[in-house]
Backbone as numpy.savetxt, mean C-alpha at the origin, in Angstrom:
# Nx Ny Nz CAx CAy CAz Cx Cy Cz
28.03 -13.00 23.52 26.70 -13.47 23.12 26.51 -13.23 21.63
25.96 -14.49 20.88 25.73 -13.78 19.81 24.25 -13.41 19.55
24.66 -12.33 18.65 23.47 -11.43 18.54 22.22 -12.29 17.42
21.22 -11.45 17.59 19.87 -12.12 17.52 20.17 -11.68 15.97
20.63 -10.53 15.39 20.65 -10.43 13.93 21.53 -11.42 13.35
22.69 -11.74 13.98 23.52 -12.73 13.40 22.79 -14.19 13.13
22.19 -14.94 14.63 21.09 -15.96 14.24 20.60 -15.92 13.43
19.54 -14.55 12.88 19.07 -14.93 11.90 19.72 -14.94 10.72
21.01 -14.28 10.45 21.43 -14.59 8.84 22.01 -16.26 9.10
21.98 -16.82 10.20 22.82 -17.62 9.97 21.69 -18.57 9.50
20.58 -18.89 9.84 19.28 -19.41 9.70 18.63 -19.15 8.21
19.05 -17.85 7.90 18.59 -17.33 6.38 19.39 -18.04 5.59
20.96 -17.86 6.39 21.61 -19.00 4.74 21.59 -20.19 4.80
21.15 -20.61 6.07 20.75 -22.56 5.87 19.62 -22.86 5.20
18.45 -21.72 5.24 17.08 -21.99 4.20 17.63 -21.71 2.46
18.70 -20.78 2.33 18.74 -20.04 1.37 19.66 -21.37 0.39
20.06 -22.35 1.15 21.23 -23.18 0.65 20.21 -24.55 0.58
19.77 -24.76 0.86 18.62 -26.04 0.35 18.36 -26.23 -1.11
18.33 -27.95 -1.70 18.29 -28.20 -2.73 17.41 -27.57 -3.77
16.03 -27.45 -2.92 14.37 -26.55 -3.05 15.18 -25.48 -3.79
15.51 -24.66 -3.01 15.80 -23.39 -3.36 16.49 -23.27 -4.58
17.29 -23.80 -4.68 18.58 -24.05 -5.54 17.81 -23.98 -7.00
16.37 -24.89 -7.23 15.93 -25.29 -8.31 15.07 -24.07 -8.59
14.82 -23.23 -8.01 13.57 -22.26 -7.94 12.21 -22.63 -7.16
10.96 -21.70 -7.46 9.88 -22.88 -6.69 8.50 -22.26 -8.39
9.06 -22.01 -9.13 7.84 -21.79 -10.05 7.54 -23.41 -11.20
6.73 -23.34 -11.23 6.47 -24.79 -12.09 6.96 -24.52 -13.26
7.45 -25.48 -14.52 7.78 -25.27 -15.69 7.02 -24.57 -16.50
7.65 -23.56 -16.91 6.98 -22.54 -17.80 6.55 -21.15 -17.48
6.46 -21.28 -16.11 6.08 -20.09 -15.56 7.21 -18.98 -15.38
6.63 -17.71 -15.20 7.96 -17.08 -15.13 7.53 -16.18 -13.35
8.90 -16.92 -12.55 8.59 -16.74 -11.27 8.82 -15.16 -10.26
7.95 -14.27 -9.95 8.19 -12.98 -9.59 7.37 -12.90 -8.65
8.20 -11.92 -7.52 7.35 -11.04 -6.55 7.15 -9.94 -6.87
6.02 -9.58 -5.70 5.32 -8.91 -5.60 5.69 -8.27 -4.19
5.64 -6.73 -3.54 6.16 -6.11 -2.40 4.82 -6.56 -1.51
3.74 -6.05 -1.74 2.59 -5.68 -1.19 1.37 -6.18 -2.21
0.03 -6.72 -1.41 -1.13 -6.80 -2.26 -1.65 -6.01 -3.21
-1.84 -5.27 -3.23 -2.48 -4.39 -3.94 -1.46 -4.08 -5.20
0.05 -4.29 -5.52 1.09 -4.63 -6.08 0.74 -5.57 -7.15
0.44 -6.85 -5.80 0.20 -7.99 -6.41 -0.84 -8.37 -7.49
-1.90 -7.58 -6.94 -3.11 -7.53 -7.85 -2.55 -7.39 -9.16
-1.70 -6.00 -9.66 -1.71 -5.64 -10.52 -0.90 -6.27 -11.47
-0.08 -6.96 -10.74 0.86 -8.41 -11.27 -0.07 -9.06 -11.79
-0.82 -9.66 -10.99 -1.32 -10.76 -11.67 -2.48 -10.81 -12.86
-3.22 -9.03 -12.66 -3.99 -9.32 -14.25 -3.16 -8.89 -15.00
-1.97 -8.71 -15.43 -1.18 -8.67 -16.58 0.13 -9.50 -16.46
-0.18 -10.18 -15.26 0.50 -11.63 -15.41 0.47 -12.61 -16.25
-0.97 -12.75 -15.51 -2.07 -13.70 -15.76 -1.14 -15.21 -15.77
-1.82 -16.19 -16.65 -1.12 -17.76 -16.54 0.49 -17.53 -16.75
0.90 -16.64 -16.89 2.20 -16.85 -17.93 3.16 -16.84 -16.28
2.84 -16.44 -15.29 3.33 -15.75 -13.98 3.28 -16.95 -13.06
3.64 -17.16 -12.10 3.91 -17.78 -10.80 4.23 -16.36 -9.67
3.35 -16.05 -8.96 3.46 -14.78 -8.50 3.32 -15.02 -6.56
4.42 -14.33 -5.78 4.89 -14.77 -4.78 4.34 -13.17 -4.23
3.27 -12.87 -3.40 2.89 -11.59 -2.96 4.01 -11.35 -1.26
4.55 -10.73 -0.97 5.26 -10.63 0.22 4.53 -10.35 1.65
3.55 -9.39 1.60 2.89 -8.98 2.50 1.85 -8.65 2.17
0.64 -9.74 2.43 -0.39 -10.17 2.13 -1.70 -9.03 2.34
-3.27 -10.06 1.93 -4.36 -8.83 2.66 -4.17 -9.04 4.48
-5.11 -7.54 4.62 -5.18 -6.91 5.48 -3.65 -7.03 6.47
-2.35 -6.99 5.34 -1.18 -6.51 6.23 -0.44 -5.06 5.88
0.26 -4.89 6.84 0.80 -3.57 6.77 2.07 -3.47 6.83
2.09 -3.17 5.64 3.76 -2.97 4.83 4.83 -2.44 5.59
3.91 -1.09 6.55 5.05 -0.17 6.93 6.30 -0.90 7.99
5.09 -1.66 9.11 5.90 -2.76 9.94 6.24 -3.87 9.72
6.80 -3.91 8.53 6.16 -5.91 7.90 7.65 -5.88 8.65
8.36 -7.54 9.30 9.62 -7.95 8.94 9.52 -9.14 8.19
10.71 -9.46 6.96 10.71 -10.23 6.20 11.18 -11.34 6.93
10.45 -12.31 6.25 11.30 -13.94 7.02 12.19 -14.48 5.60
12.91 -15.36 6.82 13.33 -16.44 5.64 12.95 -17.20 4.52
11.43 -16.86 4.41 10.66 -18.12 3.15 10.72 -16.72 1.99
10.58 -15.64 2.77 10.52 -14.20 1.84 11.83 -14.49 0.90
13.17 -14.27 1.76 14.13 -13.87 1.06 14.75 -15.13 0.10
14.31 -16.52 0.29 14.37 -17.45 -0.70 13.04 -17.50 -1.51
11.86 -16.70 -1.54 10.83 -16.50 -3.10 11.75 -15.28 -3.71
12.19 -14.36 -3.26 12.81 -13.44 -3.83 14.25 -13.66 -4.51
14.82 -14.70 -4.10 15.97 -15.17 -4.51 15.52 -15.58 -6.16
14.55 -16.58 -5.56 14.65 -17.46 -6.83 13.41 -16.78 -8.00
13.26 -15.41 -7.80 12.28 -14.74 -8.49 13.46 -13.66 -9.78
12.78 -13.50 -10.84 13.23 -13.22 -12.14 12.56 -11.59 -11.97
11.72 -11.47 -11.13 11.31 -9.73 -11.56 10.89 -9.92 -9.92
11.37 -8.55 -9.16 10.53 -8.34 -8.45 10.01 -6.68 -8.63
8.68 -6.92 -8.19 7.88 -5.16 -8.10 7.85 -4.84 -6.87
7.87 -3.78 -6.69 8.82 -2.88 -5.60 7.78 -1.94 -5.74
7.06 -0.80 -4.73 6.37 0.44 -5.05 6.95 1.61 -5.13
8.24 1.55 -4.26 9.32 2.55 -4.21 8.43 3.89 -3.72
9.56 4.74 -3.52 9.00 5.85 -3.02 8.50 6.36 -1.03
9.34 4.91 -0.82 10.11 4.86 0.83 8.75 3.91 1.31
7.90 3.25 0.58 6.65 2.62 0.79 7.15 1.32 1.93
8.47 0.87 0.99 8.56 -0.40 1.74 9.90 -0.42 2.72
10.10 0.03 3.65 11.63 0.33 4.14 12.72 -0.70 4.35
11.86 -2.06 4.55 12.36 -3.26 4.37 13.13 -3.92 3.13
12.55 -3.58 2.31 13.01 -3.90 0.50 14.44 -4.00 0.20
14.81 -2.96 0.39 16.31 -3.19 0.13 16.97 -4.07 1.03
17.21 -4.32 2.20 17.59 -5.13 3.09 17.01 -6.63 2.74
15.73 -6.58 2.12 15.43 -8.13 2.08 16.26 -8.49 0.71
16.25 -7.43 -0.19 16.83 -7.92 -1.81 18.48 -8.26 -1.74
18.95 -7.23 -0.74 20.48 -8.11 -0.39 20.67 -8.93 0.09
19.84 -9.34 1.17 20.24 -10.35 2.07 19.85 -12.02 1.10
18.73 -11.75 -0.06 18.74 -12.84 -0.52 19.55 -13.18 -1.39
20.50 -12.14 -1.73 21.39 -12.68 -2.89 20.74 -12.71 -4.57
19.69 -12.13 -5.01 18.77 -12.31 -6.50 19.90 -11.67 -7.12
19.42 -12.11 -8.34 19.63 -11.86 -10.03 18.74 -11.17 -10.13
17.63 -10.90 -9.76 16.02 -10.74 -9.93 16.57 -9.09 -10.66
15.65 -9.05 -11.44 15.33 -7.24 -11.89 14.57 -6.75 -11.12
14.63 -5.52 -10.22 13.98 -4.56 -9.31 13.24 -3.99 -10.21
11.92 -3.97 -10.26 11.06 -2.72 -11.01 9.99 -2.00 -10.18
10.40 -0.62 -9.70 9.58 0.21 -8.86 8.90 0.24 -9.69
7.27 -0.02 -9.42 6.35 0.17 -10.12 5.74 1.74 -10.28
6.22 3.01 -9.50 5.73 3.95 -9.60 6.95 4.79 -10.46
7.59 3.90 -11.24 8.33 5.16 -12.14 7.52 5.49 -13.00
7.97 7.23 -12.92 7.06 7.79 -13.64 5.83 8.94 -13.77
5.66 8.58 -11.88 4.57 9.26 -11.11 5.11 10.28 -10.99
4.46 10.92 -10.67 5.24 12.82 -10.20 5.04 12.68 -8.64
5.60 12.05 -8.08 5.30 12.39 -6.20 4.97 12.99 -5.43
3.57 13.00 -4.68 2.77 14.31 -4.08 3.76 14.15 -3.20
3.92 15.54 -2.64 4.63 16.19 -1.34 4.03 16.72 -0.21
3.54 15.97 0.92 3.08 16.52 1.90 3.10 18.05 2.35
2.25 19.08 2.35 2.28 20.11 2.72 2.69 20.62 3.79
2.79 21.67 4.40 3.39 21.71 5.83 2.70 22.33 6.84
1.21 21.88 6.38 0.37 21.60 7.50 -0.28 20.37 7.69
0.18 19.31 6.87 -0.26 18.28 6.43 0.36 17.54 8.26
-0.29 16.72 8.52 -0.13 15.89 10.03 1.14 15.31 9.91
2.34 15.91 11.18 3.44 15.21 10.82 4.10 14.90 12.42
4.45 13.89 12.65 4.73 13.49 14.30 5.16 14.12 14.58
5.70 14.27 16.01 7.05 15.00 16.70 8.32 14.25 17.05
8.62 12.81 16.44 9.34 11.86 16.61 10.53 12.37 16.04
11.46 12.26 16.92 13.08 12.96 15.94 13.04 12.10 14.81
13.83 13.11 13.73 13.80 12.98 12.46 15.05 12.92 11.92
15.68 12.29 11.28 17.32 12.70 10.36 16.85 13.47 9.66
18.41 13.81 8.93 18.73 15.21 7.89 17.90 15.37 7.05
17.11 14.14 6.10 16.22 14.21 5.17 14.69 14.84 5.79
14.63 14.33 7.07 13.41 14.86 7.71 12.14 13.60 7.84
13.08 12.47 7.72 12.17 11.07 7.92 12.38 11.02 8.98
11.53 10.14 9.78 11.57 9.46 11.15 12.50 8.53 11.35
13.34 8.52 12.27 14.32 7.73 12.98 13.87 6.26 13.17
14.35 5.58 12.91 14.42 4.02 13.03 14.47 3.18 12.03
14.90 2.06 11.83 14.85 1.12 11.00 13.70 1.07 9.90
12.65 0.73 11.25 11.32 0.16 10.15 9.96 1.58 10.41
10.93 2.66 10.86 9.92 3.96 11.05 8.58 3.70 9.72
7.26 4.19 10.58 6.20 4.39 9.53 6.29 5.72 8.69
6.83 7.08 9.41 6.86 7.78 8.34 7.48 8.29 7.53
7.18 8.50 6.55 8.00 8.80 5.17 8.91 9.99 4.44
8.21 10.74 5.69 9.39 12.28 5.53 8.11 12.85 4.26
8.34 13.56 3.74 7.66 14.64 2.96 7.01 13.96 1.68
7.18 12.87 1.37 6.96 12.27 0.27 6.14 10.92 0.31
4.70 11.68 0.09 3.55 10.28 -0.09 3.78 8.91 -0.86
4.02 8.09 0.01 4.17 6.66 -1.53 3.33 6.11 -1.47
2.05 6.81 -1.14 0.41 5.92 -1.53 0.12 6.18 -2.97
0.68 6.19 -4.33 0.04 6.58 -5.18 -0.92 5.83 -6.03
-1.11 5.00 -5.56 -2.12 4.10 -6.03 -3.17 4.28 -5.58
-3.71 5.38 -4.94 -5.16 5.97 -4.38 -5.47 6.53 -5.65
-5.02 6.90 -6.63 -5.48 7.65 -7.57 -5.46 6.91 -8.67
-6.77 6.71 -9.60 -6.68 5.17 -10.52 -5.83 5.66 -11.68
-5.47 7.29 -11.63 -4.83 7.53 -13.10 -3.35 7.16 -12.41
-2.66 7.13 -11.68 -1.62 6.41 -11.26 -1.44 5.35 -11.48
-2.68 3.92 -10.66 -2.49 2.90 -11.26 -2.53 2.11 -12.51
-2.52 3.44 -13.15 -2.42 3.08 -15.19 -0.98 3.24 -15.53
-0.51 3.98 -14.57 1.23 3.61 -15.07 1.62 2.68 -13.96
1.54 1.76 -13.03 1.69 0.68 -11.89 1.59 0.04 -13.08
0.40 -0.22 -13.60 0.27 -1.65 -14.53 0.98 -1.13 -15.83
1.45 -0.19 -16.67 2.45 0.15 -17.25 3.78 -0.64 -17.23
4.32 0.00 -16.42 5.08 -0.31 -15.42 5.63 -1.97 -14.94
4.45 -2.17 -14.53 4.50 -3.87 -14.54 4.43 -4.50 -15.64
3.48 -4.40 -16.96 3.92 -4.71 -18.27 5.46 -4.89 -19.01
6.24 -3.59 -18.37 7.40 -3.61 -19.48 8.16 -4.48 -18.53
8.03 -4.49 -17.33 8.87 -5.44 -16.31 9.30 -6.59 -16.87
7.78 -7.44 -16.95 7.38 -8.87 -17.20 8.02 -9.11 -18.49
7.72 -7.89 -20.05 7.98 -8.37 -20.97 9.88 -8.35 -21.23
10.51 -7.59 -20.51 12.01 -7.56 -20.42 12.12 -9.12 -19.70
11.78 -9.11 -19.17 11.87 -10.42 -18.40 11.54 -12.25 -19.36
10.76 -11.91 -19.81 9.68 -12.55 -20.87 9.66 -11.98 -22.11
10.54 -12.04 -23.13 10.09 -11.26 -23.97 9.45 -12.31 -24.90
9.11 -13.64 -24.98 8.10 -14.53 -25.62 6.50 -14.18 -25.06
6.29 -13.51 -23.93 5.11 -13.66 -23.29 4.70 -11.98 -23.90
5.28 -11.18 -24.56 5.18 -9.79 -24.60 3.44 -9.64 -25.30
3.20 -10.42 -26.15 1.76 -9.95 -26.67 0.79 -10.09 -25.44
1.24 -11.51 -24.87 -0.05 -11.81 -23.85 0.13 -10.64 -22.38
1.32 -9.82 -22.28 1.27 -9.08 -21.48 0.81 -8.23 -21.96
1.08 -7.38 -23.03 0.31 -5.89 -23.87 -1.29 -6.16 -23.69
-2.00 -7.42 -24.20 -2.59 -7.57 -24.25 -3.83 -7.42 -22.99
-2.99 -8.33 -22.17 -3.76 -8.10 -20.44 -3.56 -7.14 -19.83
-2.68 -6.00 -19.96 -2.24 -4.76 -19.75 -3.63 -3.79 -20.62
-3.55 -4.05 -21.80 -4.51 -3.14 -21.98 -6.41 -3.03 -21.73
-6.32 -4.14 -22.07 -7.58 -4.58 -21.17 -7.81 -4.49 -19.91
-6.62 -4.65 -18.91 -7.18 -3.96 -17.32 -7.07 -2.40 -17.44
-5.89 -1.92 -17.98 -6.18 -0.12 -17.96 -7.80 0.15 -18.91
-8.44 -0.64 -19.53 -9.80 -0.13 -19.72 -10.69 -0.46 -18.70
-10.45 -1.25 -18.07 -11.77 -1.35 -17.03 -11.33 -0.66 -16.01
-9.82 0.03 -15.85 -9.41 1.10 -14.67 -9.96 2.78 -15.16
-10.12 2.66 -16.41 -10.94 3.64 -16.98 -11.88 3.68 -16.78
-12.81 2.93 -16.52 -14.33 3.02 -15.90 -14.53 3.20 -14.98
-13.29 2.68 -14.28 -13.27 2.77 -12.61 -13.02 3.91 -12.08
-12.30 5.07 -13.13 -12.06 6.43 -12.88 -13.59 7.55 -12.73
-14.32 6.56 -13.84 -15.28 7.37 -14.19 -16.71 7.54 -12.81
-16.31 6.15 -12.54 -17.50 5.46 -11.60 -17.13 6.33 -10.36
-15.53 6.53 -9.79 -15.11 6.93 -8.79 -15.69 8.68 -8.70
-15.52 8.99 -9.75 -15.61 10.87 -10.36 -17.09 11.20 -9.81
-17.99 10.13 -10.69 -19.69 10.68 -10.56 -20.03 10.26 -8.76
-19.17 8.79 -8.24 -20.27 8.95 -7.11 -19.55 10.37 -5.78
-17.71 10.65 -6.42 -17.78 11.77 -5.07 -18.43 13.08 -5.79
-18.82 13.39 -6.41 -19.49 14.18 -6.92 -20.95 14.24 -6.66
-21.64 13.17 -6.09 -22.72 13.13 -5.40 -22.51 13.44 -3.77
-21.59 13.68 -3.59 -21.55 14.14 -2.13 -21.76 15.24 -1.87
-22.33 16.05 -1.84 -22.39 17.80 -1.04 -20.95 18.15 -1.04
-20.02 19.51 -1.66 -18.69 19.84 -1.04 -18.71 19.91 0.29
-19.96 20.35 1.05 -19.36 20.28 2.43 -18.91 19.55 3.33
-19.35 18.22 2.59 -19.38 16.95 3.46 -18.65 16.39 3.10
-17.17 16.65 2.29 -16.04 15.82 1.67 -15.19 15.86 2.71
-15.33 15.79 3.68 -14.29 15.87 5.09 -14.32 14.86 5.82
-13.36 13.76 6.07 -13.31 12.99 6.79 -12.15 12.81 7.08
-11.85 11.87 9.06 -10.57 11.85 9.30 -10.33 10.14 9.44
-9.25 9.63 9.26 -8.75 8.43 9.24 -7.97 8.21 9.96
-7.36 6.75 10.10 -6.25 5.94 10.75 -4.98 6.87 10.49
-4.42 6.96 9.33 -3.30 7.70 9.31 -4.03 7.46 7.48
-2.35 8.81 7.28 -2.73 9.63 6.07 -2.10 8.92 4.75
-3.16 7.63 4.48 -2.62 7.09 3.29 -3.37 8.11 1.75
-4.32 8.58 2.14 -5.43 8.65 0.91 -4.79 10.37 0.39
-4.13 10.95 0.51 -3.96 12.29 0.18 -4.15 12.24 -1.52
-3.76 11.24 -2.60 -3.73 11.06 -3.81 -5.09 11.04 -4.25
-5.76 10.24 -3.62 -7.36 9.87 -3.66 -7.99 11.58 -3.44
-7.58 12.36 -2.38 -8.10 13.42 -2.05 -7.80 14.54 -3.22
-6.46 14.26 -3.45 -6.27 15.17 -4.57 -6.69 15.19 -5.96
-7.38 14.25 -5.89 -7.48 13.80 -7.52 -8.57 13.99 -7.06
-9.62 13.70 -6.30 -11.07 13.18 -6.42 -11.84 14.60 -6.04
-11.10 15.45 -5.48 -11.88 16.80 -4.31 -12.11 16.11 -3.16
-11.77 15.74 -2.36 -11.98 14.79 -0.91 -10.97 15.22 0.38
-11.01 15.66 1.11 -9.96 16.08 1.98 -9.83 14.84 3.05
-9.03 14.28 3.35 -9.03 12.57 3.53 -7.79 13.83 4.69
-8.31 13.67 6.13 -7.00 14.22 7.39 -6.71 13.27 8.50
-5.66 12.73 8.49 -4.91 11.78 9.37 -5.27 12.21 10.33
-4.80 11.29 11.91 -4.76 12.03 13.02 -3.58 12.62 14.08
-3.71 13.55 13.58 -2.23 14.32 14.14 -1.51 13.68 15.03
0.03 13.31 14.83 0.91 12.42 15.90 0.14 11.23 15.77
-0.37 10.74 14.94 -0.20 9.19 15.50 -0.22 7.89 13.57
0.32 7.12 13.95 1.15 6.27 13.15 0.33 5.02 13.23
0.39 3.94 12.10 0.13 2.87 12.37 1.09 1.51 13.29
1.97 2.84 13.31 3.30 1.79 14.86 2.58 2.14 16.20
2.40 3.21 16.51 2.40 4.10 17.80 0.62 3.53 18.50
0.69 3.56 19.62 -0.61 4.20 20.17 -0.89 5.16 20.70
-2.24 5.46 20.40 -2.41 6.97 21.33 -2.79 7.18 22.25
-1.92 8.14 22.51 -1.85 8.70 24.25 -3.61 9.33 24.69
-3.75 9.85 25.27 -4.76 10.26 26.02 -4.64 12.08 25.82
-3.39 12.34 25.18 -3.32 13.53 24.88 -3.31 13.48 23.53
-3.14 12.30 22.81 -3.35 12.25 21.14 -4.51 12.28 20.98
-5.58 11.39 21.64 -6.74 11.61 21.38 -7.55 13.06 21.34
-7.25 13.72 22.64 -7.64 15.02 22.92 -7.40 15.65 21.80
-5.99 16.08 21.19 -5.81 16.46 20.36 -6.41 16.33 18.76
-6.83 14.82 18.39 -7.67 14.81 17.51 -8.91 15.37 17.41
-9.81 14.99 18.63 -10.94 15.61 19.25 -11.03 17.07 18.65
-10.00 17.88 19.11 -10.00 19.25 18.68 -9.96 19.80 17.38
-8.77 18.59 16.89 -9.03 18.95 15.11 -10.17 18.53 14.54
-11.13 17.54 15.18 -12.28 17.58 14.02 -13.22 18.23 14.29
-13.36 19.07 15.39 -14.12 20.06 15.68 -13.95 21.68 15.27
-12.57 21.67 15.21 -12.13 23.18 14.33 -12.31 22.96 12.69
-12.39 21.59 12.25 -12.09 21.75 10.94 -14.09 21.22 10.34
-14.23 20.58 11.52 -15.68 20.61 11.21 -16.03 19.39 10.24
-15.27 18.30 10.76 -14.88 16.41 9.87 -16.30 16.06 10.13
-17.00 15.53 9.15 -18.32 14.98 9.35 -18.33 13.41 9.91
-17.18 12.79 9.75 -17.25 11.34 9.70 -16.00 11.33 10.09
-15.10 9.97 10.49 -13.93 9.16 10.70 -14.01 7.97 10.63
-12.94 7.39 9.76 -12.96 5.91 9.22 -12.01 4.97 9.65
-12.36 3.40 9.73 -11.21 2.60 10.64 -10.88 2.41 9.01
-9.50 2.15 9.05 -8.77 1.35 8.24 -8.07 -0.25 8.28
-8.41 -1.06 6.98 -8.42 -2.68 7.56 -6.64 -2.67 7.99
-5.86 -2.05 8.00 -4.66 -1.96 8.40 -4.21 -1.74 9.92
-5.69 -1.15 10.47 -4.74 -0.05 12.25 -5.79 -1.06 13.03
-5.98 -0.96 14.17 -6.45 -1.33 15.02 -7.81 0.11 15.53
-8.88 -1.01 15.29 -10.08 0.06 15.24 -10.53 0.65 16.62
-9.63 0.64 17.71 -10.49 0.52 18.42 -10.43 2.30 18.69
-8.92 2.85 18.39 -8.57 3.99 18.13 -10.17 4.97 17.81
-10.34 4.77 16.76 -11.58 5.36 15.55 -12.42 5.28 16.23
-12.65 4.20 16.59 -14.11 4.11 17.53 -14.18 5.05 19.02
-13.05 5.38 19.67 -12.84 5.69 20.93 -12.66 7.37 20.30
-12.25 7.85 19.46 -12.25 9.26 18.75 -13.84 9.37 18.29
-14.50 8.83 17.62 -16.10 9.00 17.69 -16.47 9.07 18.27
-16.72 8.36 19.59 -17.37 8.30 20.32 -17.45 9.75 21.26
-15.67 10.57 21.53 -15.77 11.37 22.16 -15.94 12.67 21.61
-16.04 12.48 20.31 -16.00 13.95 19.23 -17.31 14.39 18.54
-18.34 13.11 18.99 -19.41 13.04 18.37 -19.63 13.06 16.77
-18.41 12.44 16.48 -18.09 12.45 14.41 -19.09 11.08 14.15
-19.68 10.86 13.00 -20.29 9.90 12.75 -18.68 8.54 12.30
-19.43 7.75 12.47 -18.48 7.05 12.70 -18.81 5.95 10.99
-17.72 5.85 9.97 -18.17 5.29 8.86 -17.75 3.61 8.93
-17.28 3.21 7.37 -17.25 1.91 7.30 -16.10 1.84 7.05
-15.38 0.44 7.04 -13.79 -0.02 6.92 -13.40 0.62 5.25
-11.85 1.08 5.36 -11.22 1.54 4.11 -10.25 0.81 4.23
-9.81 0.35 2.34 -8.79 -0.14 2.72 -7.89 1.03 2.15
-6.50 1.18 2.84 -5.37 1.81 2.88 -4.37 1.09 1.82
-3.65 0.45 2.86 -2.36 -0.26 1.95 -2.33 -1.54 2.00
-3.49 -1.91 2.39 -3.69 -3.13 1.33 -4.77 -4.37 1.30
-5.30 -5.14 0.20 -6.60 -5.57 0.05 -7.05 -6.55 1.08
-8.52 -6.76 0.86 -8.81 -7.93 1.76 -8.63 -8.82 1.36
-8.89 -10.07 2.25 -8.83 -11.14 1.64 -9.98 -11.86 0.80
-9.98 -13.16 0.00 -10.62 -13.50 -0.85 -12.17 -13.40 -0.74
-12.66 -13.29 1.08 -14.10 -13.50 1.43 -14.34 -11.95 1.14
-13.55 -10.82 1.63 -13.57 -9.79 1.94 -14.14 -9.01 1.07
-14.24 -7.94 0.83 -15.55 -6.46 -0.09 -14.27 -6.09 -1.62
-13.00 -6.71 -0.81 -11.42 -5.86 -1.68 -11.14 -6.37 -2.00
-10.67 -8.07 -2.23 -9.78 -8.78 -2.64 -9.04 -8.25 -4.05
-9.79 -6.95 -4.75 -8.76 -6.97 -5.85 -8.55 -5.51 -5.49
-7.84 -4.48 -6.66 -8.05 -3.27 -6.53 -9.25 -2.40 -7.04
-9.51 -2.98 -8.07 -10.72 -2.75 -8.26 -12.13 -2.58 -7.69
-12.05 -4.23 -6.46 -12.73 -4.18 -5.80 -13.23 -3.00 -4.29
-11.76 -2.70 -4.28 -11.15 -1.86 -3.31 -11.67 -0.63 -3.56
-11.60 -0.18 -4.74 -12.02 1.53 -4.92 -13.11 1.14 -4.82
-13.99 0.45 -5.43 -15.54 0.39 -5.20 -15.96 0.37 -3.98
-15.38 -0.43 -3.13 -15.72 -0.61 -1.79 -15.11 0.88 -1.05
-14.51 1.42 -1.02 -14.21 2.84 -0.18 -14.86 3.62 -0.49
-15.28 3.72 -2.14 -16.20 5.39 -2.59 -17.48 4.07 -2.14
-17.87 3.41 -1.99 -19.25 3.48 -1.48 -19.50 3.65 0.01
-18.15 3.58 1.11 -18.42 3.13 2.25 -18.38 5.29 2.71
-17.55 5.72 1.53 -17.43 7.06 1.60 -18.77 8.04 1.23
-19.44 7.31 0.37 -20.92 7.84 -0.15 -22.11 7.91 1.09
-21.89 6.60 1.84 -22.94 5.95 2.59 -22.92 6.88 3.71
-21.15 6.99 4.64 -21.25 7.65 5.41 -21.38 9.80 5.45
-21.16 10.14 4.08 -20.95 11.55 3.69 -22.08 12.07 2.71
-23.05 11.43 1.96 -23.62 11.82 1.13 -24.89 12.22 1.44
-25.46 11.63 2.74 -27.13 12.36 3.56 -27.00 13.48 4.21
């Protein structure tokens, strides 16, 4: 029998061998690059801007950790000149999609540079066997072993993301280099305001009331930077569902730790959050986004939009 992985490469190189492909798919002039994830993408594109043709991989309200790449993926990535990558085990798929398409493309992890928070070791960690490194077993496992690659919760991070993405574009482009410096520096000033805006409203919260629990533990960067204790729910993943003994078990942690609130994330399936409120008596808040934006109707469509929309949905439910 042949196997279902073989079908598909064999299917990947009949898309990958088409005339289309062959030519690229960016219009004249543009300079054609992906993007891993939205919130990625965002940052592509205001220091893109016109000069870019920009191919996002895994769109709003999707989730990176389980994405599988298709065939239209690994021919935009083929015929792409830069791709941004978040690195830092964010995307587990990445490397497998960048070989299988065959690119020239330049890889640029957008978080070189960051100093990598390290999960603590009381920090919520499954019981799912683990390899030698201490990651979770499987292919497209959600967790990451000891090393957070949300760092884009913290806006002084996403000043080296768009860094980062600047020198990409202009190695890539080095005719487009002013209009990238240029749109580069102008979004790290309005991410400067956005630091400031983020600072004063958790600072209107009471310390006691900076406790809330979530879908799973993207925000630890946000927590660390901001004073916010942002606690996953023990054993459970945005792969997994929870058992009837996961729940229990949450139940208990937000009652020993004394969580004022719990938040759905536009990434998990809410019904989780809602069914943990209901039995823990936690106030129950408004949608966060995690790993990655909404769409164009949505509160997030940018990143910008995104922090605004979480510290207010975080104010509304923690600050009375």
């Amino acid at each position: 029998m042949i196997s279902r992985r073989l079908v598909l490469a064999a299917g990947l190189a009949a898309t990958l061998a088409g005339p289309a492909f062959a030519q690229g798919t960016a219009p004249a002039g543009k300079l054609p690059v992906v993007a891993s994830f939205s919130i990625l993408g965002d940052f592509v594109k205001e220091v893109g801007g016109d000069r870019v043709q920009l191919t996002t991989i895994v769109g709003p309200n999707g989730d990176a950790h389980v994405y599988q790449p298709t065939p239209a993926d690994a021919k935009a990535v083929a015929a792409a000149k830069v791709v941004f990558v978040n690195g830092l085990g964010f995307e587990g798929w990445i490397d497998r999609l960048v070989k299988a398409s065959g690119t020239r493309a330049t890889v640029v992890t957008a978080t070189k540079g960051i100093t990598p928070r390290i999960r603590s070791a009381n920090e919520p960690q499954d019981d799912d066997e683990r390899d030698g490194a201490g990651r979770k077993k499987g292919k497209d496992a959600h967790d990451h072993g000891p090393i957070d690659p949300h760092a884009w919760q913290s806006v002084a991070n996403a000043r080296i993301y768009v860094a980062n993405v600047r020198d990409g574009l202009i190695t890539a482009d080095p005719d487009g280099r002013d209009a990238y410096t240029a749109n580069a520096a102008a979004y790290i000033t309005r991410l400067d305001a956005l630091e400031n805006e983020v600072k004063t409203a958790i600072a209107g919260i009471p310390p006691q009331q900076r406790r809330i629990i979530t879908s799973h533990d993207a925000f630890g960067y946000f927590g660390e930077t901001y004073g916010l204790t942002l606690v996953a729910p023990e054993g459970v993943s945005t792969e997994s569902e929870a058992s009837a003994k996961d729940v229990a078990r949450i139940i208990r942690q937000i009652k020993a730790q004394k969580i004022p609130a719990v938040f759905i994330e536009n990434i998990t399936d809410p019904r989780l959050v809602q069914r943990i409120a209901k039995e823990s008596g936690a106030k129950i808040g408004g949608e966060l986004y995690s790993d990655a934006l909404s769409d164009d109707k949505g509160p997030a469509s940018t990143y910008i939009d995104m922090m605004h929309s979480n510290v207010r949905e975080l104010s509304s439910a923690l600050a009375s």
